[in-house]
N, CA, C and O atoms as CSV, one atom per row, in Angstrom:
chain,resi,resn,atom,element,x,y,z
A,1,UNK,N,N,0.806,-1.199,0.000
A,1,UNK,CA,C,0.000,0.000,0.000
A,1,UNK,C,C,0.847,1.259,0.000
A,1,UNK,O,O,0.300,2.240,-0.503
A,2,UNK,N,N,1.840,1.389,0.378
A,2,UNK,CA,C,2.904,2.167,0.461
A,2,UNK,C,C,3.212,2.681,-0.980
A,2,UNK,O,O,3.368,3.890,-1.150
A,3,UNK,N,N,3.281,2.026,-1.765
A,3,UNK,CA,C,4.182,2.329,-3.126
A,3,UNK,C,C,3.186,2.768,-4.380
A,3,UNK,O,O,2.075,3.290,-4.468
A,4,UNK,N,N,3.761,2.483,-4.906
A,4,UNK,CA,C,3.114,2.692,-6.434
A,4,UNK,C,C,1.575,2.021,-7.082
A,4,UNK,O,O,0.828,2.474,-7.949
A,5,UNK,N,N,1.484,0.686,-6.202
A,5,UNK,CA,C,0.311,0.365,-6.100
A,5,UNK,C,C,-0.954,0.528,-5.372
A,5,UNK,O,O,-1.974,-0.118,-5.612
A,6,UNK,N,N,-0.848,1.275,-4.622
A,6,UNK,CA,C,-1.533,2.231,-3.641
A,6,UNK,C,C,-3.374,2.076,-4.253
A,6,UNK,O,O,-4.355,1.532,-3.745
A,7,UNK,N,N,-3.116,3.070,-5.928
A,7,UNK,CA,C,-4.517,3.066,-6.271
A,7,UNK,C,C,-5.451,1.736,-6.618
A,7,UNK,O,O,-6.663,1.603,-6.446
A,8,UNK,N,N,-4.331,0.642,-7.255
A,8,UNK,CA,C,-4.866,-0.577,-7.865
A,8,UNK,C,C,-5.454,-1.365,-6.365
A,8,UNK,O,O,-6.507,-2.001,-6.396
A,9,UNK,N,N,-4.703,-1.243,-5.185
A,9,UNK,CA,C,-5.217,-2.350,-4.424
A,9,UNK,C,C,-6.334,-1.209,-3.579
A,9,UNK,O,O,-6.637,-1.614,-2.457
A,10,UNK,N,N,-6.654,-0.523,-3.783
A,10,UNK,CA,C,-8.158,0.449,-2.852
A,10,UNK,C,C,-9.377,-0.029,-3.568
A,10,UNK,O,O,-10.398,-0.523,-3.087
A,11,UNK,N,N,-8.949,0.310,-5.298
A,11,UNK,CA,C,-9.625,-0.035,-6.234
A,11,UNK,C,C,-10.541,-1.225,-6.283
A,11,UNK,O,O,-11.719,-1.275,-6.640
A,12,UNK,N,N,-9.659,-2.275,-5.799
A,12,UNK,CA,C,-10.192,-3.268,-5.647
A,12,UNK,C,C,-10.875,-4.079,-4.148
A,12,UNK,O,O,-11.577,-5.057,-3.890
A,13,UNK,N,N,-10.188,-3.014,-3.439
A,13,UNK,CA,C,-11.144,-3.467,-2.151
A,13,UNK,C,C,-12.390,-2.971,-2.361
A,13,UNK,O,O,-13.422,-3.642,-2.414
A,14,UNK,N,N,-12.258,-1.392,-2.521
A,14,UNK,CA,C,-13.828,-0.854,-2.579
A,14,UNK,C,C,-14.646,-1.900,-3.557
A,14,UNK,O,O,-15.601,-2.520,-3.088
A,15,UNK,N,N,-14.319,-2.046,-4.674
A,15,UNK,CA,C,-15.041,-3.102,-5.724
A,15,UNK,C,C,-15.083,-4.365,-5.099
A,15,UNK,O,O,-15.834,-5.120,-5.717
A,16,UNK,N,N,-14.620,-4.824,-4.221
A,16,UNK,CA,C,-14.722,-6.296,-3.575
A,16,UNK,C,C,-15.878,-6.232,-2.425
A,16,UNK,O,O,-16.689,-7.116,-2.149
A,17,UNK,N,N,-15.694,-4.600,-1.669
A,17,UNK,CA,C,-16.118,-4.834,-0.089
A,17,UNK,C,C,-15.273,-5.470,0.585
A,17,UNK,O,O,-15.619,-6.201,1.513
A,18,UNK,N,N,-14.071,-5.304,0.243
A,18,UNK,CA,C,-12.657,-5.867,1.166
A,18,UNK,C,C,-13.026,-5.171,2.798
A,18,UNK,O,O,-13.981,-4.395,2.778
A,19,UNK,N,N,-12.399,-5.370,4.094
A,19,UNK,CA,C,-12.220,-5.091,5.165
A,19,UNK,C,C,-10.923,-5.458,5.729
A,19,UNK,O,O,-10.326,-6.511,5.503
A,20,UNK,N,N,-10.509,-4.433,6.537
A,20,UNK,CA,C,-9.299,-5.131,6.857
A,20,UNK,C,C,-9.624,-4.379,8.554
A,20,UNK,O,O,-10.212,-3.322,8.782
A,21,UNK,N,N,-9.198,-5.052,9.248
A,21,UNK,CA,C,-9.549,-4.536,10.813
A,21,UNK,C,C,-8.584,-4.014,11.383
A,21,UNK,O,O,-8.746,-3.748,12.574
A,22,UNK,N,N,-7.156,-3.660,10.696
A,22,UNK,CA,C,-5.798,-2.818,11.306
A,22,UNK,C,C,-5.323,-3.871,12.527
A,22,UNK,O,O,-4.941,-3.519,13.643
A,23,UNK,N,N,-5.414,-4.920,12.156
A,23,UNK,CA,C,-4.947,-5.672,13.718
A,23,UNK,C,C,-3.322,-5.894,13.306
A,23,UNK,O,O,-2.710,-6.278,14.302
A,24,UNK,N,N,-2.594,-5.783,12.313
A,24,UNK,CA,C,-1.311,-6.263,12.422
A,24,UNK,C,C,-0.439,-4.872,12.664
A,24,UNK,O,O,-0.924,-3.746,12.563
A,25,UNK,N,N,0.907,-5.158,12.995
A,25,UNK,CA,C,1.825,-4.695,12.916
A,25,UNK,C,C,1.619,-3.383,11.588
A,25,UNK,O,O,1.155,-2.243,11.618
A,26,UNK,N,N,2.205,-4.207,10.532
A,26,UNK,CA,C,2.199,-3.485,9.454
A,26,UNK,C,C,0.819,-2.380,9.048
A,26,UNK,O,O,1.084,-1.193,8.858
A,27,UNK,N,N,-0.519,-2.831,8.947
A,27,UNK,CA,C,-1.556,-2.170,8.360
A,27,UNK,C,C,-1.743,-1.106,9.779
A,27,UNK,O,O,-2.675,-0.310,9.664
A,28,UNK,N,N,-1.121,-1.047,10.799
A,28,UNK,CA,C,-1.428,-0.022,11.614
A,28,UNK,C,C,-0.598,1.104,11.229
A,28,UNK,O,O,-0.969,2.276,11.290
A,29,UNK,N,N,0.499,0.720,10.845
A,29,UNK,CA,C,2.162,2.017,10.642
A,29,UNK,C,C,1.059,2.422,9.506
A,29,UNK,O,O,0.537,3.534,9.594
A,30,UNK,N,N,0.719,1.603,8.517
A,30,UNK,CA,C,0.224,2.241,7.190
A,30,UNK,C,C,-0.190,3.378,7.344
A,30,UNK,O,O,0.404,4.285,6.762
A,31,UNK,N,N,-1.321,3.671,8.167
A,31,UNK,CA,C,-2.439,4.057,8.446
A,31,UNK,C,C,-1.737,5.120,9.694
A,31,UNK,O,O,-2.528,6.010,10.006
A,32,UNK,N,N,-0.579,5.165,10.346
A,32,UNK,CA,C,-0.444,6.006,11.102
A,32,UNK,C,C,-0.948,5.696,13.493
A,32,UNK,O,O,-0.840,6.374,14.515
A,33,UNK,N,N,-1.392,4.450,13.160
A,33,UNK,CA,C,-1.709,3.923,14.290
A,33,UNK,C,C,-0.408,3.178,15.468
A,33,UNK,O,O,0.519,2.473,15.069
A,34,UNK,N,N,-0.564,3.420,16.418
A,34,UNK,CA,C,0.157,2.482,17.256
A,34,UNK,C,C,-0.311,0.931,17.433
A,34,UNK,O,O,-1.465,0.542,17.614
A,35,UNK,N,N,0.937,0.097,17.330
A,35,UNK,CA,C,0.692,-0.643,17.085
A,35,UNK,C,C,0.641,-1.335,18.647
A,35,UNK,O,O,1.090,-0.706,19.606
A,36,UNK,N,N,-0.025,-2.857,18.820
A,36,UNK,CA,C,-0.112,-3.431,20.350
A,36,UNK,C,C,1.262,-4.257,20.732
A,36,UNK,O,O,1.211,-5.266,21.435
A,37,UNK,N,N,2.246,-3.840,20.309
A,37,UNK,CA,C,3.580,-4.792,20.946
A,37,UNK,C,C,4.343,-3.183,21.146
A,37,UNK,O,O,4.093,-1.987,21.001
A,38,UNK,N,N,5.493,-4.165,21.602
A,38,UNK,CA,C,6.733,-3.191,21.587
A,38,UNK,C,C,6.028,-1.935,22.172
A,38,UNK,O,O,5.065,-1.852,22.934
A,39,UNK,N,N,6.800,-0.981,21.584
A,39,UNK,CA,C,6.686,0.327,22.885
A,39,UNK,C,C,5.358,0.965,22.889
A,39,UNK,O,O,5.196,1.877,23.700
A,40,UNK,N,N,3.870,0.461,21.713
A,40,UNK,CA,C,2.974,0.652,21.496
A,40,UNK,C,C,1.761,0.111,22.148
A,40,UNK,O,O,0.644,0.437,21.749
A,41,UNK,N,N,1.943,-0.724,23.162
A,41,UNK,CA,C,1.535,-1.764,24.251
A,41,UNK,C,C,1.413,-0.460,25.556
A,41,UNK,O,O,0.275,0.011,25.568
A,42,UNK,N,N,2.163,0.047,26.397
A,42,UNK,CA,C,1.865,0.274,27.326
A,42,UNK,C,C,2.446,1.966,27.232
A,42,UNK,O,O,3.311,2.458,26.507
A,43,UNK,N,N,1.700,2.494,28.132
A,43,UNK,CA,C,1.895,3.923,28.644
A,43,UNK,C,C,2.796,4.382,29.833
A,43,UNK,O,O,3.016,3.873,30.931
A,44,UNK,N,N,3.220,5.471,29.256
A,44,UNK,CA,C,4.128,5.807,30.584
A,44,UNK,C,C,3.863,6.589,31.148
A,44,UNK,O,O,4.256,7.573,30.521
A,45,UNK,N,N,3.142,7.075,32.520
A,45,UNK,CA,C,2.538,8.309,33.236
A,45,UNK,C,C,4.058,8.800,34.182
A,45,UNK,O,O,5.081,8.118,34.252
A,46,UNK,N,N,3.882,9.842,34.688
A,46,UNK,CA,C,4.459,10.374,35.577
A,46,UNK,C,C,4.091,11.653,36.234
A,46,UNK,O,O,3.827,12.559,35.444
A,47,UNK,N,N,4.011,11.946,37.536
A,47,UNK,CA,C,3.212,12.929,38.295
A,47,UNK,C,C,4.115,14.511,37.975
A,47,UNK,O,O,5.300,14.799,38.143
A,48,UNK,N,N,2.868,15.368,37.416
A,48,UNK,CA,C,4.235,16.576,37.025
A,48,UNK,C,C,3.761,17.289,38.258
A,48,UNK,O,O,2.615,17.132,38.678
A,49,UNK,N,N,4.603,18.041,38.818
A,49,UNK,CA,C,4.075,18.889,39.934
A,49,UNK,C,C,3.499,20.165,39.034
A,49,UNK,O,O,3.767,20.673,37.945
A,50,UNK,N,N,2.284,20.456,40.428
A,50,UNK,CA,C,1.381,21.451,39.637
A,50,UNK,C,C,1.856,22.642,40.530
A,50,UNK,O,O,1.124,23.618,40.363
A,51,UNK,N,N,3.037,22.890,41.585
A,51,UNK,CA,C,3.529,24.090,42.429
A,51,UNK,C,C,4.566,24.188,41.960
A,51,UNK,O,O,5.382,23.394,42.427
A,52,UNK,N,N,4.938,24.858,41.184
A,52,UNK,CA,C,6.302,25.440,40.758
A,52,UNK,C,C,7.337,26.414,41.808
A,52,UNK,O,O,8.543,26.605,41.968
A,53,UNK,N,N,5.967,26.900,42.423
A,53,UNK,CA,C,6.478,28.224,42.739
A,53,UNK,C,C,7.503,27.649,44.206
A,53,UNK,O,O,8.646,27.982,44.520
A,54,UNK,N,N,6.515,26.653,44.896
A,54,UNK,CA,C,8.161,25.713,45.864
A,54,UNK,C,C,9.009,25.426,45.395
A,54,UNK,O,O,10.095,25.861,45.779
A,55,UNK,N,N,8.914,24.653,44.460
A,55,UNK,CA,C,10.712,24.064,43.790
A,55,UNK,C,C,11.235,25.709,43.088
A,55,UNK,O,O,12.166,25.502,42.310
A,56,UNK,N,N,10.904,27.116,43.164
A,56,UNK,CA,C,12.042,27.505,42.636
A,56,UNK,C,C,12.275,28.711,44.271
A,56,UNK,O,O,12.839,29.801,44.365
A,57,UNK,N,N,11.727,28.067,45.059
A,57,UNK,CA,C,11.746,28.891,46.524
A,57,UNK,C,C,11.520,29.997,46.773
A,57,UNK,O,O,12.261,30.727,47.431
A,58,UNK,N,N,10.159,30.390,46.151
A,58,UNK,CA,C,9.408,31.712,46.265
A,58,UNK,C,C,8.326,31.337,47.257
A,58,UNK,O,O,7.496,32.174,47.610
């Protein structure tokens, strides 16, 4: 889907009623999605302090 064939294979989904459900690796990057492994699996939180004005000792 990437390349040069881009229009021929849409072409033919729409004309088929193709579906594809974005579950792999690859058809998620396509498309701009995170994918469920690797660093796309889990979130990283961390508490930001909302008082600035202590940490610069005012």
């Amino acid at each position: 889907m990437s390349y040069e064939t881009t229009v021929g294979f849409l072409k033919d989904a729409v004309l088929d009623g193709d579906w594809d459900s974005l579950e792999t690796p690859s058809s998620r990057l396509v498309v701009g999605k995170l994918g469920g492994l690797g660093t796309g699996s889990f979130d990283v939180l961390t508490q930001v302090p909302t008082e600035h004005h202590r940490a610069m000792g005012l």
